[in-house]
C-alpha positions as CSV (number, residue, x, y, z in Angstrom):
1,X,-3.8,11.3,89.0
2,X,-5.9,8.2,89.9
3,X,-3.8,5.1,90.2
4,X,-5.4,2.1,87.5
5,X,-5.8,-1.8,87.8
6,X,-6.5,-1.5,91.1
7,X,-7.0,-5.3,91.2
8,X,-4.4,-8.3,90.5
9,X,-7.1,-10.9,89.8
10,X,-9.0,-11.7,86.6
11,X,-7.9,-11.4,83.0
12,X,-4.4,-9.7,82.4
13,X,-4.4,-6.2,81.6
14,X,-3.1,-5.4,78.5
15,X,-1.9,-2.3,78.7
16,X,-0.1,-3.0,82.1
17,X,1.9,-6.3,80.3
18,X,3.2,-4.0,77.7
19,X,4.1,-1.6,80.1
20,X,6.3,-3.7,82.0
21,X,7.8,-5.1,78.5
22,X,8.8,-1.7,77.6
23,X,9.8,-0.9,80.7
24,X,11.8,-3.7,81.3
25,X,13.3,-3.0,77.5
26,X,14.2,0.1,78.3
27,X,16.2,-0.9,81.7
28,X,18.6,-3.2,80.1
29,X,19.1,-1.0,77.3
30,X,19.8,1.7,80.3
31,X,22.1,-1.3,81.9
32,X,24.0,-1.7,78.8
33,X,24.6,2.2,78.0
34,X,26.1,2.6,81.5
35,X,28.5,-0.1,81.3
36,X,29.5,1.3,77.7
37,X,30.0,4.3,79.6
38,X,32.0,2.8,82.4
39,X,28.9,2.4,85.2
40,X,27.2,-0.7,86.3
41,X,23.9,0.4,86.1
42,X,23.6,-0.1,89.4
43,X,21.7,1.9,92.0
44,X,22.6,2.4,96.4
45,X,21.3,0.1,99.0
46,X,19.9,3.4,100.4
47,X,17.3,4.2,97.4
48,X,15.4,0.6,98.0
49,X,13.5,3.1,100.2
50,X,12.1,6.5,99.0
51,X,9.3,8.7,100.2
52,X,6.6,9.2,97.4
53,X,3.7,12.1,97.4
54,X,0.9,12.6,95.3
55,X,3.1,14.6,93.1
56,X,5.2,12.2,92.2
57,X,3.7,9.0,92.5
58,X,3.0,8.4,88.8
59,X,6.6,8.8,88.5
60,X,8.1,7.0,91.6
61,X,5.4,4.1,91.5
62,X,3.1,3.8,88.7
63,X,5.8,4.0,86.5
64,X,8.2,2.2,88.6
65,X,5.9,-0.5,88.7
66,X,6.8,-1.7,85.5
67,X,10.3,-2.6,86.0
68,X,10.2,-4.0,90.1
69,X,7.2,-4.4,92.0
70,X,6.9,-1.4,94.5
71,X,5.5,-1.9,98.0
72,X,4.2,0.7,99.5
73,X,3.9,1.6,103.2
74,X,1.1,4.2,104.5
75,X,2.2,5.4,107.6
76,X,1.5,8.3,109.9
77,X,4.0,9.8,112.8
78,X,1.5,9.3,115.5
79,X,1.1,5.7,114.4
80,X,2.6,3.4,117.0
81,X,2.0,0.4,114.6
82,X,3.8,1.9,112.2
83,X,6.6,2.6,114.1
84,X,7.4,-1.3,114.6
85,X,6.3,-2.0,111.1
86,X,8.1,0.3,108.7
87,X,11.5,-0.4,109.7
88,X,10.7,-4.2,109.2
89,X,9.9,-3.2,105.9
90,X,12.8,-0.9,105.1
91,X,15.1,-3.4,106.4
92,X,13.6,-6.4,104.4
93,X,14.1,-3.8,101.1
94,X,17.7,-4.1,101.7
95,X,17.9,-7.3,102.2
96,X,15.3,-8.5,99.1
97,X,18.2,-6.6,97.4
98,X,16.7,-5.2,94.1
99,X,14.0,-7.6,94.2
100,X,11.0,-4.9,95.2
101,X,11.0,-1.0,96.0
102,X,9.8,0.3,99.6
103,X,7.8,3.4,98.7
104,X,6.7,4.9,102.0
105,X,3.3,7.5,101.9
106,X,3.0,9.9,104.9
107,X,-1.1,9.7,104.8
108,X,-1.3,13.1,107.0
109,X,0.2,14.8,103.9
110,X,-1.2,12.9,100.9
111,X,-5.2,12.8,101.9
112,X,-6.1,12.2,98.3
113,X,-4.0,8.6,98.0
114,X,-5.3,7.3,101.3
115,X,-9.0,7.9,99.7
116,X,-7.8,6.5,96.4
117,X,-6.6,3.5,97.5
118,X,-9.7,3.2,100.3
119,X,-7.8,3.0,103.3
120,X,-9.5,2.7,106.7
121,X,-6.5,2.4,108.7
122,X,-2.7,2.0,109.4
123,X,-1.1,0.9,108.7
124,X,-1.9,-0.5,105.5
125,X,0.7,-2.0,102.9
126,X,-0.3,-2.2,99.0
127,X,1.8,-3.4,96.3
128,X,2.1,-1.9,92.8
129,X,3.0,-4.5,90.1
130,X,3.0,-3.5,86.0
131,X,0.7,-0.7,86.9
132,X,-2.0,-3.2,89.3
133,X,-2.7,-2.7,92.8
134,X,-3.5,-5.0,95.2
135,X,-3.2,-4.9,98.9
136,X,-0.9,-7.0,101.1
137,X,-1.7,-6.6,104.6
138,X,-3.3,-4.0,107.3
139,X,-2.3,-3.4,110.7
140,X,0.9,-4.8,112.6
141,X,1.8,-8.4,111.2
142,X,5.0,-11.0,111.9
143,X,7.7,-10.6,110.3
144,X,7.0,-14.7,109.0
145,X,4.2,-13.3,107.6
146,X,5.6,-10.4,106.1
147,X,8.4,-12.3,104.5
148,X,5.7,-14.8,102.8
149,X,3.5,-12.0,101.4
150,X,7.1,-10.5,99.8
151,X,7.9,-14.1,98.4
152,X,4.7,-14.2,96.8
153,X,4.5,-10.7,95.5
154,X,7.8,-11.2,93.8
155,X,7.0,-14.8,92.2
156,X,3.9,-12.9,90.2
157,X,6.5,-10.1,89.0
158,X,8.7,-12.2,87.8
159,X,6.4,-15.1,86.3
160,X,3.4,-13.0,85.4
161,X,5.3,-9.7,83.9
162,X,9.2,-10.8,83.8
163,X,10.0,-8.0,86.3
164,X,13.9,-9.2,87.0
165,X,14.3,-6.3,89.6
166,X,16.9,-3.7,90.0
167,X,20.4,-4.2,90.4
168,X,21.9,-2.6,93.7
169,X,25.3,-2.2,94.2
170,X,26.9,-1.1,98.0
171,X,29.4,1.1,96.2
172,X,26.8,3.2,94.3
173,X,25.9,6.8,95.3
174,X,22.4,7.1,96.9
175,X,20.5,8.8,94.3
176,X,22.4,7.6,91.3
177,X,19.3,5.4,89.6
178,X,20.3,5.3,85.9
179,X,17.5,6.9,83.7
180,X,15.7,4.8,81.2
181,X,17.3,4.7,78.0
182,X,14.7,5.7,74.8
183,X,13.4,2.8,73.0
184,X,13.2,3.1,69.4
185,X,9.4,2.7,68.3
186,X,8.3,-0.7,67.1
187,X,6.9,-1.2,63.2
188,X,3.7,-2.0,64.8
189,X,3.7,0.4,68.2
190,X,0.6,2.8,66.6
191,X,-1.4,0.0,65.7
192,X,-0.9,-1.9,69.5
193,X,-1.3,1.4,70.8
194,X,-4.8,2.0,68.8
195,X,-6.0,-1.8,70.2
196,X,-5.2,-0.2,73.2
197,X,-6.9,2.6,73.1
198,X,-10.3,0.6,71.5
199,X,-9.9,-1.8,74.4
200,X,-10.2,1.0,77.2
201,X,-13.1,2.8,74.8
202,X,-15.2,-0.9,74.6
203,X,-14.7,-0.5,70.7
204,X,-13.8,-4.4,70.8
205,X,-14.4,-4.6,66.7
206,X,-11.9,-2.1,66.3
207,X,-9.6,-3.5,68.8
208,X,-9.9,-7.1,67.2
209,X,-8.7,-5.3,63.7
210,X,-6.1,-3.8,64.6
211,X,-4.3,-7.1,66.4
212,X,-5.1,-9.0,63.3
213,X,-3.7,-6.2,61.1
214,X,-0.5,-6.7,63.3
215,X,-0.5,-10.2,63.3
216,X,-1.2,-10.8,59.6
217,X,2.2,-8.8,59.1
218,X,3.6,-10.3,62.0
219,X,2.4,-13.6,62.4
220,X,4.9,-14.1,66.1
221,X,3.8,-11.1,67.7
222,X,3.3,-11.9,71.1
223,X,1.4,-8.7,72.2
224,X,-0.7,-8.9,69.7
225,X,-1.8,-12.4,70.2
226,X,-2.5,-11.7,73.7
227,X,-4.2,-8.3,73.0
228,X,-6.6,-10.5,70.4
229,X,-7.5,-13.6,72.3
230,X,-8.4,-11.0,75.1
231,X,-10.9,-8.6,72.6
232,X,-12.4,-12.0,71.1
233,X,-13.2,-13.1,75.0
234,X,-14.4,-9.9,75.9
235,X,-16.8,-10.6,72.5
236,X,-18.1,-13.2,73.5
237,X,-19.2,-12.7,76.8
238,X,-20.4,-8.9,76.1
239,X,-24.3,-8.7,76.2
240,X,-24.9,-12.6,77.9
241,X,-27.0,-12.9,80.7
242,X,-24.0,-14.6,83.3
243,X,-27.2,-16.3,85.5
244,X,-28.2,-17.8,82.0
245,X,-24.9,-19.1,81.6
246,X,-24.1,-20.1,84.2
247,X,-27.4,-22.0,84.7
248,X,-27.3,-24.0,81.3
249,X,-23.6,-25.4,82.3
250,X,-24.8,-26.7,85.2
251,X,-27.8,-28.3,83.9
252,X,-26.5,-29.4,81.2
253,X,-22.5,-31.2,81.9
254,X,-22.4,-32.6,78.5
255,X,-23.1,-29.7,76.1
256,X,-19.9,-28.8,75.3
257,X,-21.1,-25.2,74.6
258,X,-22.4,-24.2,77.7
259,X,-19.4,-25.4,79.5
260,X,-16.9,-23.5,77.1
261,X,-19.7,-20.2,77.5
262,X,-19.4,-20.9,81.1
263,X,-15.7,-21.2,80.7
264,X,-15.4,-17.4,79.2
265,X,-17.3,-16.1,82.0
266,X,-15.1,-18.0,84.9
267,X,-11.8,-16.5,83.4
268,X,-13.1,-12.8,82.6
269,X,-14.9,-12.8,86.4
270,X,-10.7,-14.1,87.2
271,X,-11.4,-17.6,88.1
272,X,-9.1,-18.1,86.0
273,X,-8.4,-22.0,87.9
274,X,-12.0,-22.6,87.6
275,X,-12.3,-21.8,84.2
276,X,-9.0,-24.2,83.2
277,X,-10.6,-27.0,85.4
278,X,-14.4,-26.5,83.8
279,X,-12.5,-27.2,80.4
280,X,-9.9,-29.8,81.0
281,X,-12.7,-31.8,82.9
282,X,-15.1,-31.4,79.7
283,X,-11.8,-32.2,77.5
284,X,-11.9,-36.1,79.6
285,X,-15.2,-36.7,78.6
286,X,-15.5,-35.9,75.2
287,X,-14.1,-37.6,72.0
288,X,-13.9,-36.2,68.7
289,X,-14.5,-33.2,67.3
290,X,-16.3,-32.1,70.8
291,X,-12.9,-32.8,72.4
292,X,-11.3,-30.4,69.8
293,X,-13.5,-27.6,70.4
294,X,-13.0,-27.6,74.0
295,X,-9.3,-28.4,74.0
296,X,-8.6,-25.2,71.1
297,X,-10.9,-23.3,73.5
298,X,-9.0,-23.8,76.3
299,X,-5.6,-23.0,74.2
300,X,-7.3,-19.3,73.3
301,X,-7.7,-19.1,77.1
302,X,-4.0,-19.2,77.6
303,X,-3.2,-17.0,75.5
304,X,-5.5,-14.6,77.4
305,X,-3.7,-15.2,80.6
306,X,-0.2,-15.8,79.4
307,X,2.1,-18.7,78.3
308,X,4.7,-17.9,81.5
309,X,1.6,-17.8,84.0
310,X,2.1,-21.0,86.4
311,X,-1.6,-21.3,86.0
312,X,-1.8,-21.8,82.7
313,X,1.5,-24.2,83.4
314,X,-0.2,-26.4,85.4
315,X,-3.3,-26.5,83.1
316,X,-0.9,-27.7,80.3
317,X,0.0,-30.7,81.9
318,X,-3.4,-31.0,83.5
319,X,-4.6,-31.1,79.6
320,X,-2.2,-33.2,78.4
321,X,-3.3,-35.9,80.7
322,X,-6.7,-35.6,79.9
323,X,-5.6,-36.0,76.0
324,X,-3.0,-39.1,76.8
């Protein structure tokens, strides 16, 4: 088991955004069977916190993942650092209520997840979000700063994959998580799943296909649209020469080309800000048709990253100052 994504930054993963759509599908339709049923759907204060192996982290976290963000804690008993720091941690999961998971890894007796993740020391805190990891914090830190990093971490869940958490209620029995209900499959779930699959092969042609074969039955597909406008950018910047690239934009500010080439490269190396800024700013100085290659440019772009991204937010308004 190797966890994936292993990096929050750059171009959204795909497969991780449907994930946590699914997932997060499944968990209200889990929510609604139980109160059919009488239940609240609710889980105990007390499992906020659970010890995870290598056995079952796929299950406990991976999967997790894509309904709350999951922090995890790598600690050790003859850590003294750890000592001070995980009960911070398992207090602040009760008190977050819902809004992450505390999973807590003895590294002593899960070797292989310590080298996955590349840990040099602990303690060391990670978060899993939609199926990406990225790390929070190493060693002993404030609780100020603990409480920040948290805020943070569950602003992306909830902006960039509409993780709403899990609902906790004191009276629940510890132990008692609801299971995910089954979600019917979707007309189109083979064909998303084929792009998918064509993405994570490289196969980009066939990728591109199969979103367009979705989207020409379904024209307000929203996977789909993102799964294409990511294929066509990874087109267009497969087999360039970045230095190339990079070097025409800057010796040339006026050709609206190399700035939108440029552009591509910025967002899929995950500067994502730098490559809204290199477009709006090339948007401001163009008239004309030039203006309307760069402004629909910069609208594929956001579909890459996501409508609900506070990124592509800001550039909205950013762009529709440079238009007005």
């Amino acid at each position: 088991m190797q966890p994936r994504n292993m990096s929050m930054s750059g171009v959204v993963d795909l497969a991780a955004v449907k994930a946590a759509q699914e997932a997060k599908a499944k968990a209200e339709q889990a929510r609604a069977q139980a109160a059919r049923e009488g239940g609240t759907g609710a889980i105990s204060p007390a499992d906020l916190v659970i010890d995870v192996d290598e056995a079952g982290f796929e299950r406990d976290v991976l999967q997790r993942s894509a309904e709350v963000p999951v922090v995890i804690d790598f600690w050790a008993e003859w850590c003294e650092p750890c000592k001070q720091l995980s009960p911070v941690l398992e207090r602040l999961a009760v008190e977050y209520n819902g809004r992450f998971l505390l999973a807590k890894v003895d590294v002593d007796a899960n070797q292989m997840l310590m080298q996955q993740f590349g840990i040099q020391g602990i303690p060391a805190v990670f978060a899993v979000v939609a199926g990406q990891a990225l790390p929070l914090f190493q060693g002993a830190a404030g609780e100020a700063q603990i409480r920040q990093t948290l805020d943070q971490l569950v602003q992306v869940g909830e902006q960039r994959f509409g993780l709403t958490g899990l609902t906790v209620d004191p009276e629940a029995e510890p132990g008692g998580a609801p299971a995910a209900a089954e979600q019917p499959a979707g007309p189109y779930d083979g064909l998303l799943e084929a792009a998918v699959q064509a993405l994570d092969s490289g196969d980009l042609s066939g990728a591109v296909q199969a979103y367009k074969s979705v989207l020409n039955e379904d024209p307000g597909n929203e996977e789909a649209k993102l799964g294409l406008a990511q294929a066509e950018l990874l087109q267009r910047v497969q087999g360039v020469d970045p230095q190339q690239v990079r070097r025409d934009a800057a010796d040339k500010p006026a050709d609206v080309q190399a700035q939108i080439a440029a552009a591509d490269l910025d967002l899929v190396g995950g500067h994502v800000e730098d490559a809204f800024g290199r477009l709006i700013e090339t948007v401001s100085r163009t008239v004309g048709d030039d203006r309307d290659t760069v402004r629909l440019r910069l609208v594929e772009l956001f579909e890459v990253v996501g409508p609900d991204d506070p990124r592509v937010i800001a550039a909205r308004r950013a762009l529709a100052r440079a238009l007005f």
